[in-house]
N, C-alpha and C positions, 0 to 999 in steps of 0.2 A: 504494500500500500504506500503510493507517497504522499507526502504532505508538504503542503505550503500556504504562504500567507495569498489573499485576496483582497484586492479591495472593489469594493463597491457601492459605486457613485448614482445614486438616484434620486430624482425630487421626491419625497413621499408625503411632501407638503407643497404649497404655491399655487402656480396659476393650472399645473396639469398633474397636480396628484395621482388620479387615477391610473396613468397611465404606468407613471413611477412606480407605484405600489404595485400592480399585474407585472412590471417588468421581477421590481426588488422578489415579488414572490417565487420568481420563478426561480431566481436566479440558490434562492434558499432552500427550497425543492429538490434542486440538483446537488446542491450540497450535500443534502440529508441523503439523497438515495448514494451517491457517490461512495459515503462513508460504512451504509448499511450494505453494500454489498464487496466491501471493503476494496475499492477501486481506487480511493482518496480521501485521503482526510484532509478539508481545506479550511483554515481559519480567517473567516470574515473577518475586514475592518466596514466599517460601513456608516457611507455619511451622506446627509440629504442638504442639500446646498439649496431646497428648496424654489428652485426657480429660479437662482439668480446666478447671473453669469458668472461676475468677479469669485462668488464662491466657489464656482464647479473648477474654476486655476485655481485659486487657492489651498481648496482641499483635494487637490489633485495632486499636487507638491507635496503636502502634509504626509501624503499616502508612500510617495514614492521615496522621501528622504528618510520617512520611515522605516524600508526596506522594501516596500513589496515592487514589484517587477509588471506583475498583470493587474488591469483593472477591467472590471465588468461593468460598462452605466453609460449614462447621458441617454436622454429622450432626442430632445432637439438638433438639429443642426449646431446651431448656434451655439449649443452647450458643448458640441463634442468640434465645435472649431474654438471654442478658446479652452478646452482641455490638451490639444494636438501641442503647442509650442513646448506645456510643460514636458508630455511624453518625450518630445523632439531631448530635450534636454539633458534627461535622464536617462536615455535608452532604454523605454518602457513599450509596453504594447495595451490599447483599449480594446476592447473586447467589442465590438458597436449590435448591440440587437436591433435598431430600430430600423424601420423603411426608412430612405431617405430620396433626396430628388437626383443622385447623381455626380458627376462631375467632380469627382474626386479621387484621388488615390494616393495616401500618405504609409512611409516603410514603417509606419507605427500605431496602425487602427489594423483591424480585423473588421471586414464590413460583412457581420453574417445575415441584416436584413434586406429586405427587397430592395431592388434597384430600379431603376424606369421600366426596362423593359421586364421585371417581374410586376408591375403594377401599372402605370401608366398607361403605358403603349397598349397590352391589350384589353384593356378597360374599355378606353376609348373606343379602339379599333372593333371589340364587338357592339358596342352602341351604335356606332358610325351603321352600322349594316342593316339597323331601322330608320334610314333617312331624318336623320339630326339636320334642323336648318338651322332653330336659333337656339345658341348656349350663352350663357352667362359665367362668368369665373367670378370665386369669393375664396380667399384663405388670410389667415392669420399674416401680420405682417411681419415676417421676418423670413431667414433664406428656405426655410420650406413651402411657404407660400409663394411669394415671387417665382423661383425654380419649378416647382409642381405647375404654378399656370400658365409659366413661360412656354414648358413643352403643350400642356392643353391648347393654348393657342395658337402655338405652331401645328398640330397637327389637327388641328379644328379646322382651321383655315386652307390649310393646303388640301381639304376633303370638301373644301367649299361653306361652309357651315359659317353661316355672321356670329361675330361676338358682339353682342348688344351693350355688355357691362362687363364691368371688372372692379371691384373694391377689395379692398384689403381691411382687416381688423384691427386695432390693435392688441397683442398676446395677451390673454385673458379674459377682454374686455367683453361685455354680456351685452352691449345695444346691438342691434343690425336694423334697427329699423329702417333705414336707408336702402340695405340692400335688397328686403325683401318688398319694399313699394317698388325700387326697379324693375323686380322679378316679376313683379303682378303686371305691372305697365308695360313688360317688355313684350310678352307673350311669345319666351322661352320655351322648347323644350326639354334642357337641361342646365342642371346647376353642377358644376365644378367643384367641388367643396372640400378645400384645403385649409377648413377650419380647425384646431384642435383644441382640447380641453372643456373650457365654462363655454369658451365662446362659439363651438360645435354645437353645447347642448342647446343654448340659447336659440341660436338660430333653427335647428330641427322643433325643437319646443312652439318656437314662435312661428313658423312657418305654416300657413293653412293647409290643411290635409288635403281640403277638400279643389280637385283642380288641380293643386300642386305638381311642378313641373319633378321628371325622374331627379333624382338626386344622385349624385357618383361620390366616391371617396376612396384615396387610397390610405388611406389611416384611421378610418374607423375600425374597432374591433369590440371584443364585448368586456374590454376592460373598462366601459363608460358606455356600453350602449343599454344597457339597462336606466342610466338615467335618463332617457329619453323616453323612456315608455312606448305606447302606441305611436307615437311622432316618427319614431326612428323606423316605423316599415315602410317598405319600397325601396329603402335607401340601397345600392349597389356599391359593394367595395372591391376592392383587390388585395390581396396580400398573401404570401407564405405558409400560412397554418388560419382553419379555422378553426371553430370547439367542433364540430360536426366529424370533420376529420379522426377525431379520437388518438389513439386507442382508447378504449372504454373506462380502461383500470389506469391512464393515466389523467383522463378527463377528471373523472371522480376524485383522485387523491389532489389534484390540481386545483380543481373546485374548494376543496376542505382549505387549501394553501392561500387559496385571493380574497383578497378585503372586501371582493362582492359575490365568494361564490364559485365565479367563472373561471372557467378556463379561458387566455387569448392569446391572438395570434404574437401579443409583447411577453406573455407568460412564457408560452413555447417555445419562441426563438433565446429567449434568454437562458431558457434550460438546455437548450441545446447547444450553446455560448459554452458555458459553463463545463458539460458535457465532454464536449471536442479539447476544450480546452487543457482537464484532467487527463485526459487519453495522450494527448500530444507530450503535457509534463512527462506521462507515465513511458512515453516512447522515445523523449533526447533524453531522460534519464539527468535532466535539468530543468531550471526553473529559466535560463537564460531564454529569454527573447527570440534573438532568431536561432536561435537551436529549437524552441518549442513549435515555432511557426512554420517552419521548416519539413517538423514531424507532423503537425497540422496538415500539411499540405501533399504529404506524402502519402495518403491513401482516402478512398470515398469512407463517411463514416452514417452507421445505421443511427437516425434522432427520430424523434417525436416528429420531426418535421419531411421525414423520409429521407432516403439519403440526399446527403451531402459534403461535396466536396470544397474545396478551398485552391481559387486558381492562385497560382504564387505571384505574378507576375502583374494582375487586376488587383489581389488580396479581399476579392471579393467570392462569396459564397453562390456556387450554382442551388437554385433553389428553383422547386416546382411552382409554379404559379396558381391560382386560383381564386376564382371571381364567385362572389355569394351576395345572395339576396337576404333582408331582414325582413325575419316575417314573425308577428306574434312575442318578439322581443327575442327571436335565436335569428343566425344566419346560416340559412340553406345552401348548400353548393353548387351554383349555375353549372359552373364547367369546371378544369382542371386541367392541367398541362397533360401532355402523355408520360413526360421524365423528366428530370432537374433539367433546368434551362441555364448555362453559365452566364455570368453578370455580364449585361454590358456599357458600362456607367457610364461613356462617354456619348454611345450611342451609335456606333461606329457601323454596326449591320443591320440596323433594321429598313426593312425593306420603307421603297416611299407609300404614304395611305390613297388610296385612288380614292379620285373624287367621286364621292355619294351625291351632290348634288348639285343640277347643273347649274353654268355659271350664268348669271346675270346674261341678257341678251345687249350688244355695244349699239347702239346708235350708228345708224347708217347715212349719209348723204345721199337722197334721192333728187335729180334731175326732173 
């Protein structure tokens, strides 16, 4: 059995508790089984920076001058780029569970959540194939919103589709009144919704059932979709793992483990984080960085989330894809990829989206 220190970095207070706490549970989860089947003994350090930036550098320093080497946490973008310089520093490695928009690749993160083209691209791409004219963008302001709508309205647009509106939130904040009179006045087919946290529930909350345009999301999951109640059905997402997916006996013990319950798609990737991570220590036969990443990367590994592998070179996680609908306060699984799909963050291969709808007719000069 080896053993070593951990840290782990999660808000489980602030503006996206929820999300933190489905992550931190999981990540505790994996712990325990690790050790009950004597695989690893790993001792948690663990600190909730609550939402705020300056904290997640700070106690990210804390962690690493302290001695530990791996960290498991950050939700946000934004949190796991002002965590990056510390790593840089120290010659550490983050552990990253969350989706994110892309456009990244640092020799000191682990990106085991979805990428664009695990969420994104065909999100869209199967909406597009019910003739989408008009859409609307709305997310959180900061680099997960701006990125997430930047590709939405890139490939809205090159499919032909008008964007009518586009606002941004600010993190946390609970009005949208604004954007939802747009949506009523636009007579949208879809909304974009790169909302997270209060200001997701607010706006599904506040949004009229009745008429409501579909809703899309690649970060919803059911570590908060409970608090939406009845609001939150129709809603379409994308991501990694859903609770439907199971296994049964790990849904259940996973449920006993989250502060709502639930098993989610931030639970499971994070236990799978954690997972790959012990196996890698237990295979360089060290705690060192790129010796464990190394061994991470060295072979496909069986998780909660199906296998997956670790390209060395992207440092991003092939992962199966998967699009579910909210229905009755669970989410159902539309479709599913056929096999792990390897990350492509920059974007480099996806094919172009053919236009769904034809283009405006130009004005002609007749004689």
């Amino acid at each position: 059995m080896v053993e070593f220190d951990l840290g782990l970095v999660f808000s489980i207070t602030g503006p996206y508790a929820a999300l933190g706490q489905a992550a931190r549970a999981g990540a505790e989860l994996a712990i325990e089984d690790l050790e009950r089947t004597g695989v690893a003994r790993i001792t948690p350090s663990i600190c909730d920076p609550a939402g705020r930036p300056d904290a997640y550098e700070s106690m990210t320093r804390d962690l690493l001058e302290g001695g530990v080497s791996h960290v498991v946490g950050a939700i946000t973008s934004w949190s796991r780029k002002d965590m990056i310089p510390v790593l840089e520093r120290h010659g550490a490695l983050l552990w990253y569970p969350c989706a994110y928009e892309g456009f990244e690749s640092n020799d000191h993160v682990v990106y085991m959540g979805a990428a664009p083209n695990h969420h994104m691209i065909p999100l869209l791409d199967r909406v597009l194939q019910s003739g989408v004219r008009r859409a609307y963008l709305l997310g959180s302001n900061y680099v997960w919103g701006w990125e997430t709508l930047r590709l939405a309205r890139e490939r809205l647009t090159a499919a032909g589709v008008e964007i009518v509106g586009e606002r941004y939130v600010p993190l946390g904040a609970c009005d949208c009144d604004l954007a939802m009179s747009e949506i009523a006045d636009g007579g949208v087919d879809i909304v974009m919704n790169s909302l997270i946290g209060p200001s997701n529930v607010a706006f599904m909350t506040g949004l009229p059932r009745a008429g409501r345009p579909l809703i899309l999301s690649c970060n919803q999951t059911e570590a908060d979709l409970d608090a939406m109640g009845l609001c939150g059905d129709g809603l379409i997402s994308a991501g990694s793992y859903f609770e439907e997916l199971g296994p049964a006996e790990f849904v259940e013990r996973a449920g006993r483990a989250a502060h709502n319950g639930r098993c989610s798609g931030l639970l499971g990737t994070t236990y799978a984080s954690v997972c790959i991570l012990a196996a890698a220590v237990a295979r360089a036969g060290s705690t060192a960085p790129r010796a464990v990443f190394e061994a991470a990367c060295a072979r496909s590994h069986d998780t909660v989330l199906g296998q997956v592998s670790i390209d060395p070179v992207t440092r991003h996680a092939a992962l199966t894809p998967h699009i579910a609908k909210a229905e009755a306060g669970r989410f159902r699984i539309l479709s599913s990829g056929a096999a792990p799909v390897p990350a492509d963050p920059y974007l480099m291969n996806i094919p172009p989206v053919p236009r769904q709808v034809p283009q405006t007719p130009t004005l002609r000069i007749v004689k």
